[in-house]
C-alpha positions in Angstrom: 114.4 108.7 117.6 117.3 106.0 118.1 118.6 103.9 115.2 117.2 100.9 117.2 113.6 102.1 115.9 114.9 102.1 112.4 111.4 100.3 111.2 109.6 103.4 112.0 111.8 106.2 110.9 112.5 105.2 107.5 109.0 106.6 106.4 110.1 110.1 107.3 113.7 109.8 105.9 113.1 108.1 102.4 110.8 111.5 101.4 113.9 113.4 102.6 116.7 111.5 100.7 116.5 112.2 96.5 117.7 109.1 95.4 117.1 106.5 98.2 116.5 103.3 97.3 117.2 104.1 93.7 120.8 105.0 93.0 121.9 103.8 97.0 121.2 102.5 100.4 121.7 102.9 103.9 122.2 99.8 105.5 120.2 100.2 108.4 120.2 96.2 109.7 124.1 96.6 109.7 124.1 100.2 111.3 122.0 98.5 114.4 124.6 95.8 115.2 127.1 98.6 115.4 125.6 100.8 118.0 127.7 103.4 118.3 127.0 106.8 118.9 126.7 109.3 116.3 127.4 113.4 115.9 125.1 114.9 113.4 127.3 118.6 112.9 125.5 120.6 110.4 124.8 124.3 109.4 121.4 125.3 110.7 119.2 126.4 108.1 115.3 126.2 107.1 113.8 123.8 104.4 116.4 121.3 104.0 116.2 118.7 101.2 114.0 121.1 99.2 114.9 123.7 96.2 113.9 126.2 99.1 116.7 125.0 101.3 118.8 128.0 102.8 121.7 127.9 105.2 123.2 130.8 107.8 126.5 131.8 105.7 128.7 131.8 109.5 127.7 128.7 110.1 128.6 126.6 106.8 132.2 128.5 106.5 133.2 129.3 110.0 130.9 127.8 113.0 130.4 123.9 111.6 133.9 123.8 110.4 135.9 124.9 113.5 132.9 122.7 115.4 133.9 120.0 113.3 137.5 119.9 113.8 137.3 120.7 117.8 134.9 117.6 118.0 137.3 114.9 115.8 140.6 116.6 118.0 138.3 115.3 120.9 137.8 112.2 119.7 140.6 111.1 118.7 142.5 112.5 121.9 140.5 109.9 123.8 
């Protein structure tokens, strides 16, 4: 799913999102006249967004950090 299709994803993010559209925003009309490409780094875990929501301990404090770092070092070196 690309940004561009914005109109049809925001059903299945504002479930995901406590607060959307109440206490802030994305601005989504803005984001598309941007275009740029995105990294989404995260731990990998089961049930996100819910009081169920569990995350593999290596990855939070040692594999999205040091993934994190490498990949703005990379960046910015270009």
């Amino acid at each position: 799913v690309a940004l561009n299709d914005s109109e049809e994803v925001i059903p299945y993010i504002s479930p995901n999102m406590p607060h959307w559209g109440k206490t802030y925003s994305i601005p989504f009309e803005d984001l598309k006249a941007v275009s740029a490409p995105i990294v989404n780094i995260g731990p990998w875990g089961k049930d996100y967004h819910k009081f169920t929501e569990r995350v593999l301990e290596e990855d939070v404090f040692n594999k999205t950090p040091e993934l994190t770092k490498h990949t703005i070092e990379y960046l910015l070196s270009k």
